[in-house]
N, C-alpha and C positions, 0 to 999 in steps of 0.2 A: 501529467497524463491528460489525454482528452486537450490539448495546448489550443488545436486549431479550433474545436467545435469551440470552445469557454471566448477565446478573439469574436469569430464570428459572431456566438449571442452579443457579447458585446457591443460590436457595430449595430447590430439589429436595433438594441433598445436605444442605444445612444439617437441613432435616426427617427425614434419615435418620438422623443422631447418636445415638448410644448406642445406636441396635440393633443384637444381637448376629448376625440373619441376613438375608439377603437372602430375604425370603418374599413367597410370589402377593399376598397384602394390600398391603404396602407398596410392592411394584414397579408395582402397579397404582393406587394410589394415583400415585405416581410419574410414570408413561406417561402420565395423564390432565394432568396440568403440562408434558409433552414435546409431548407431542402439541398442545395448545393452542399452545405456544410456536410450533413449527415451522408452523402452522398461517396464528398472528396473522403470521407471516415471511416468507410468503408461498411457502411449498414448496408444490411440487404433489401435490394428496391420494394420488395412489399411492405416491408416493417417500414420503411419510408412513407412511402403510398398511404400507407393506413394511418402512421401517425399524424402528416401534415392535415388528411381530412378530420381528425377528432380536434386537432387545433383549431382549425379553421369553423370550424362548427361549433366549438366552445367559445369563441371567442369575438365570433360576431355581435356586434348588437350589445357589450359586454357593458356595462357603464363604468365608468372612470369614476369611483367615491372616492371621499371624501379628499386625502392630500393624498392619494396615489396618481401619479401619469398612467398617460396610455402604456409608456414602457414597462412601468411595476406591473399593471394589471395583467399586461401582455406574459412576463417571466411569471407570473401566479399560474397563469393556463399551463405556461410550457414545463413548469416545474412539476405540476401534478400528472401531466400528460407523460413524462419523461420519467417518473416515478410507476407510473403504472406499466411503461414498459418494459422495465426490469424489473418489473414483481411485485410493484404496492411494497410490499412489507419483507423484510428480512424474515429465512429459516434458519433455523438453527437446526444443526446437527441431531439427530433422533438418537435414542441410547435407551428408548421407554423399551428394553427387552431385557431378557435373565442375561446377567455376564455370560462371556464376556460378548458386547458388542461388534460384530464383523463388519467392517466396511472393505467392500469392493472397489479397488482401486484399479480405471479400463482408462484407454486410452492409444491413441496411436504415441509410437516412438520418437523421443526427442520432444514432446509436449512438458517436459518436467514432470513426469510420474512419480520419482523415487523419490528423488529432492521434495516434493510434495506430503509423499508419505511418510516423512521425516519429521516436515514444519508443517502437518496438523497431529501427528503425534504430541508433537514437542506441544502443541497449543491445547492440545484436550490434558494434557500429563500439567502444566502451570496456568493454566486458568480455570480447569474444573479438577483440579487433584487425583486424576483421575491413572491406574495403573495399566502402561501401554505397553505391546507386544506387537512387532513387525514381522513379518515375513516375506521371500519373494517366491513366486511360484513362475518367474522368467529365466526358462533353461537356455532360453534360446542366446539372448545377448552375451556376447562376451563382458566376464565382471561386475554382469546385471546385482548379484546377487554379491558381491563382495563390497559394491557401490551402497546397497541398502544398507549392509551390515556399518561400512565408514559414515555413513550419514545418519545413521541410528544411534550410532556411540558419541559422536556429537550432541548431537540433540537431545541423551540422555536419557535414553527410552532403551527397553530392552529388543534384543533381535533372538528371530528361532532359527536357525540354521538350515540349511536346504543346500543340493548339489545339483549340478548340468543333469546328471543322471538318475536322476527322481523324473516321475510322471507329477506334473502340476497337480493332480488329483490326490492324490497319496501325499507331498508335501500340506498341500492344506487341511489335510485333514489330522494330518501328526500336529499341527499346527494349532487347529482348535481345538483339540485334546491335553496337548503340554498348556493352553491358554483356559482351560475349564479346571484342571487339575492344580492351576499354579494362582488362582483366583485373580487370573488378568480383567479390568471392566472393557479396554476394547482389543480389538484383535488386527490390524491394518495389514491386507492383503496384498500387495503388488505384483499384480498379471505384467504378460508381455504386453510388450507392442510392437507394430509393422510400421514399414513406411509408410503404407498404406492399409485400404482396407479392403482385405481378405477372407474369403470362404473360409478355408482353416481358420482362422485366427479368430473367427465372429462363433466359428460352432465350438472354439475351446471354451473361448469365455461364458456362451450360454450352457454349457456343460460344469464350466467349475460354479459360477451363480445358483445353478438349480440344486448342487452338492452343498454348497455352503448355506445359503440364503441366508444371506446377507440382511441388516436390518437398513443399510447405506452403498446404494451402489453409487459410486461416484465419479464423475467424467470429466476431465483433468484436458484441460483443452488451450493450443497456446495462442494468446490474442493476437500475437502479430501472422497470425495465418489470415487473420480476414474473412473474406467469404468463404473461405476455405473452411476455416475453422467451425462458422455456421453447418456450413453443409455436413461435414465431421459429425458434428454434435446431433444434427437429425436424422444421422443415420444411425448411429448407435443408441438413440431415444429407440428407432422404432423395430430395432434387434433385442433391447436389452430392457429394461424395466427400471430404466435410472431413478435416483431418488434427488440428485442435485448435481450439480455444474460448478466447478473451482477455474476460476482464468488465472494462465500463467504468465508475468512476463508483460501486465500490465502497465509498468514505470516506465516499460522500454522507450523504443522509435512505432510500437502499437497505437495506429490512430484510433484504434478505441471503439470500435467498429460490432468487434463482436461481443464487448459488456450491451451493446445497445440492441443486437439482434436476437441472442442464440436462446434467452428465455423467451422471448414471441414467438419462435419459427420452434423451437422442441419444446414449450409449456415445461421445461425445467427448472425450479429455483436454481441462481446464480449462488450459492451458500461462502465462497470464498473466493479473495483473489490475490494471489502473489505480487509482491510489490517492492523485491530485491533478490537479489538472488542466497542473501543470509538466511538460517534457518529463523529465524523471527521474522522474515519477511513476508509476513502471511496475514490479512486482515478480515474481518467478516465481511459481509455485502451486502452493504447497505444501501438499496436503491434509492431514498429520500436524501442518503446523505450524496450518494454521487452524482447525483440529478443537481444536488448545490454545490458542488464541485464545476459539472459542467458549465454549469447558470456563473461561474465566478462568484458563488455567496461563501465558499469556503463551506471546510468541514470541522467546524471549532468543537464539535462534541465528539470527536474522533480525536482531536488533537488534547482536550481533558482527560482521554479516558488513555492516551500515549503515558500523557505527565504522570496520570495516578499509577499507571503501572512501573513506568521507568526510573521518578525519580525517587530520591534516594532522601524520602522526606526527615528523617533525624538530620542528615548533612546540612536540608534545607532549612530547617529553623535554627540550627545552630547559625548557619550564614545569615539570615534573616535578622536574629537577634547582635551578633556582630557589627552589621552596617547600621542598626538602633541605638547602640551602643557608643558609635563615632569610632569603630577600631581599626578602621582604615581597610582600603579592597589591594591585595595586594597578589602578583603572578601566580601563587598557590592559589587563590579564589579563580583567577581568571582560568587555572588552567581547569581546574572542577565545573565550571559553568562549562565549557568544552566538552567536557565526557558527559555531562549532563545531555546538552544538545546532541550529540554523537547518538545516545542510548532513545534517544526521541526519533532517529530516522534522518539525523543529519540536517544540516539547512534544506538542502532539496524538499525532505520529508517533511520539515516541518513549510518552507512555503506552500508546498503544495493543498494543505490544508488549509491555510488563511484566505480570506474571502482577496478576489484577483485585486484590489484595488489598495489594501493594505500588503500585496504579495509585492505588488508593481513598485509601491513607495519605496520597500523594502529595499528590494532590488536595485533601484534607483539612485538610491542614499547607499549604499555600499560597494554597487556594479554588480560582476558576473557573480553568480554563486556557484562555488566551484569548494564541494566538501572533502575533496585532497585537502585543500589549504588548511582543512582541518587539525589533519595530520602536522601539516608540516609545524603549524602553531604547537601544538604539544611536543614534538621535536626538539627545536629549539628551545622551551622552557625547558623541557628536561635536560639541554643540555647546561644551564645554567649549575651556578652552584647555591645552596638553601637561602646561601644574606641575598644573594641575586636577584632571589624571587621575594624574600623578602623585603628587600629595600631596592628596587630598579633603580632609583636613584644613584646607585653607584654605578651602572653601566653607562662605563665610557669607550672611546677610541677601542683602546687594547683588548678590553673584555667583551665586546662587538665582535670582535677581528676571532678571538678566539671561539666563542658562541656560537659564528657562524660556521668555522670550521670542524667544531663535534658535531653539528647538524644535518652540516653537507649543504649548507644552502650560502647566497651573497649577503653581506654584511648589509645592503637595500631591506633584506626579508626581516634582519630582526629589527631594523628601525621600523621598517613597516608596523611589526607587532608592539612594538615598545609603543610608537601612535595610536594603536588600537586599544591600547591598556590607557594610555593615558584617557581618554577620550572614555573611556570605559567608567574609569574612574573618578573622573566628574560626575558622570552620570551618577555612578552611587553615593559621592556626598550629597547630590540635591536631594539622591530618594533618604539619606538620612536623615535630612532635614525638612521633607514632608513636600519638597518643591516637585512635584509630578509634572506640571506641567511646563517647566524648566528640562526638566530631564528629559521629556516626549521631543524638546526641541532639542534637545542636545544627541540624540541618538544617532544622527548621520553620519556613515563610515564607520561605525564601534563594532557592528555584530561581527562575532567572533566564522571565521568560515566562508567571511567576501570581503572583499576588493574592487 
């Protein structure tokens, strides 16, 4: 995400090297690469305008201590400046009200509403234990409401029932009656949306909000609209009494444009952002941490808090103790470190979080990252048989030939893997034997998910 702005800073600092101060010449050199960047990115030209002069004014005159460059000192300005564009500080979701909790879910059509109301269910119901209840009050769309009910039962949260021919007013309100009587803690609402935006469609919503009042009115907006999406967002701020801002669609081909504009231009916390289109695809929003993202410093406290959720820590000290042990890493291991990464957000996910230069190496030493081949890796082990994975050393010629064909892939794909375990597998005698810094060189070409 954010690909081109995190290049560009990078050029920026790299050009500053070995100068001893931050001076008007070179910051202005500087800002004109900023500026261009956020530009091509699709920020909106005031939120522009204003940022480069708060840069520029911070950063004049700035002194260069101790062992920092002009470029560290330079990323320290644009990091806090870039932090306070999206909000200084992370909100959290409010819930300080009597159960159950309503949030108001608005938005134009095709923004990922439903899908949304699904994966912050799903995320308030497994990270705050909390008892969820869906509903749609969209008569208008065909299957709107058949759509909520399929993505609810996914994601494991319960659904209230509603028909084409109910009044939005009267479904919601049956709504937060079965959710007070059935001691639901929140209540997730999903309004229509237009292709656009509409007199009707603006006086429903201010009409169901003033019935419900909502403790969360929430504005579900898709980043690859761009300016688009800003303008969207200010106009529903200054109809509606929003309480925070969810971006969808942020992993996509979205330059990234409107994480950087749409809390300047509507004074709306940014509270979540979509980031796959799976119902766990959904992260909180953290401006300090996406500001190091764009800066390429990585999100490693995003990527700790992936692991502590995803993995499957008895499996990992048992494996841990294992290669202590000396008991050998063998296709049954390699293929669990694969579902392991997979439940982390894939290679993709997880590069994306590592600071750009460890991302690059990554990259570099493997090639494309391409998280199909994820897939295909566990494919092929499972088409093996148990001694297979157990002992690869029997896979010859024949058992190649047949491998490949339960797979569906060319006898190239499992030697490729069969190198990739090997390689693997070095690496884990060094770490059993305490060699780290053996093993940190022998990693090129091993991660499981590139080529």
């Amino acid at each position: 995400m954010l690909d081109n702005l995190t290049q560009r800073f990078g050029r920026v600092v790299k050009n500053l090297r070995g100068q001893a101060h931050l001076t008007e010449d070179n910051i202005t050199d500087m800002l004109r690469e900023v500026r261009m960047a956020l530009l091509e990115a699709d920020v909106a030209l005031p939120v522009v305008k204003e940022f480069i002069s708060r840069v520029k004014e911070k950063s004049l005159g700035q002194e260069v201590v101790g062992s920092l460059t002009p470029g560290q000192a330079l990323v320290g300005v644009v990091q806090r400046e870039l932090t306070e564009l999206m909000g200084g500080a992370s909100v959290a979701l409010n819930l300080a009200t009597q159960p159950p909790a309503i949030m108001l879910m608005v938005g134009l059509q095709g923004a990922g509403k439903t899908t949304t109301t699904a994966k912050l269910g799903k995320w308030l119901k497994e990270r705050q234990k909390k008892k969820v209840l869906t509903v749609s009050c969209d008569v208008y769309r065909p299957a709107a409401i058949e759509q909520l009910k399929t993505v609810s039962a996914q994601a494991g949260i319960d659904f209230f029932p509603s028909s084409p021919d109910q009044k939005p007013a009267d479904i919601a309100a049956a709504a937060i009656d079965y959710a007070k009587r059935h001691f639901y803690d929140a209540l997730f609402i999903d309004t229509a949306g237009r292709l656009a935006i509409d007199t009707a469609m603006m006086t429903e919503i201010r009409d169901l909000h003033a019935q419900v009042k909502p403790i969360e009115t929430l504005f579900i907006v898709d980043a690859m609209l761009g300016q688009d999406a800003v303008n969207t967002a200010k106009t529903f701020a200054e109809m509606l009494p929003l309480t925070g801002i969810i971006l969808t669609k942020l992993d996509g081909d979205a330059r990234g444009g409107a994480a950087l504009s749409v809390r300047q231009i509507t004074g709306k916390p940014i509270k979540f952002a979509g980031v796959g289109e799976k119902l766990d695809g959904l992260e909180e929003f953290h401006p300090e941490r996406m500001a190091s993202r764009i800066l390429g410093m990585g999100d490693i406290l995003s990527l700790v808090e992936e692991a502590q959720r995803n993995v499957d820590h008895d499996k990992a000290q048992a494996f841990a103790k294992k290669m202590k042990a000396g008991k050998g890493f063998d296709l049954n291991d390699f293929k669990e470190q694969i579902g392991q990464m997979k439940k982390m957000g894939g290679m993709a996910g997880l590069l994306d979080k590592l600071p750009a230069q460890l991302s690059r190496a990554a990259q570099q030493a493997g090639g494309a990252v391409n998280d199909k081949s994820m897939n295909r890796l566990e494919g092929i082990i499972n088409s093996m048989t148990p001694a297979e994975r157990a002992k690869p050393e029997i896979i010859k010629a024949t058992r190649k030939r047949r491998i490949a064909l339960g797979a569906g892939v060319q006898v190239q794909e499992v030697n490729r893997l069969l190198n990739q375990f090997e390689q693997t597998q070095k690496m884990m005698k060094q770490f059993s034997k305490g060699g780290m810094q053996k093993m940190m060189r022998g990693m090129k070409g091993m991660l499981p998910g590139m080529r």
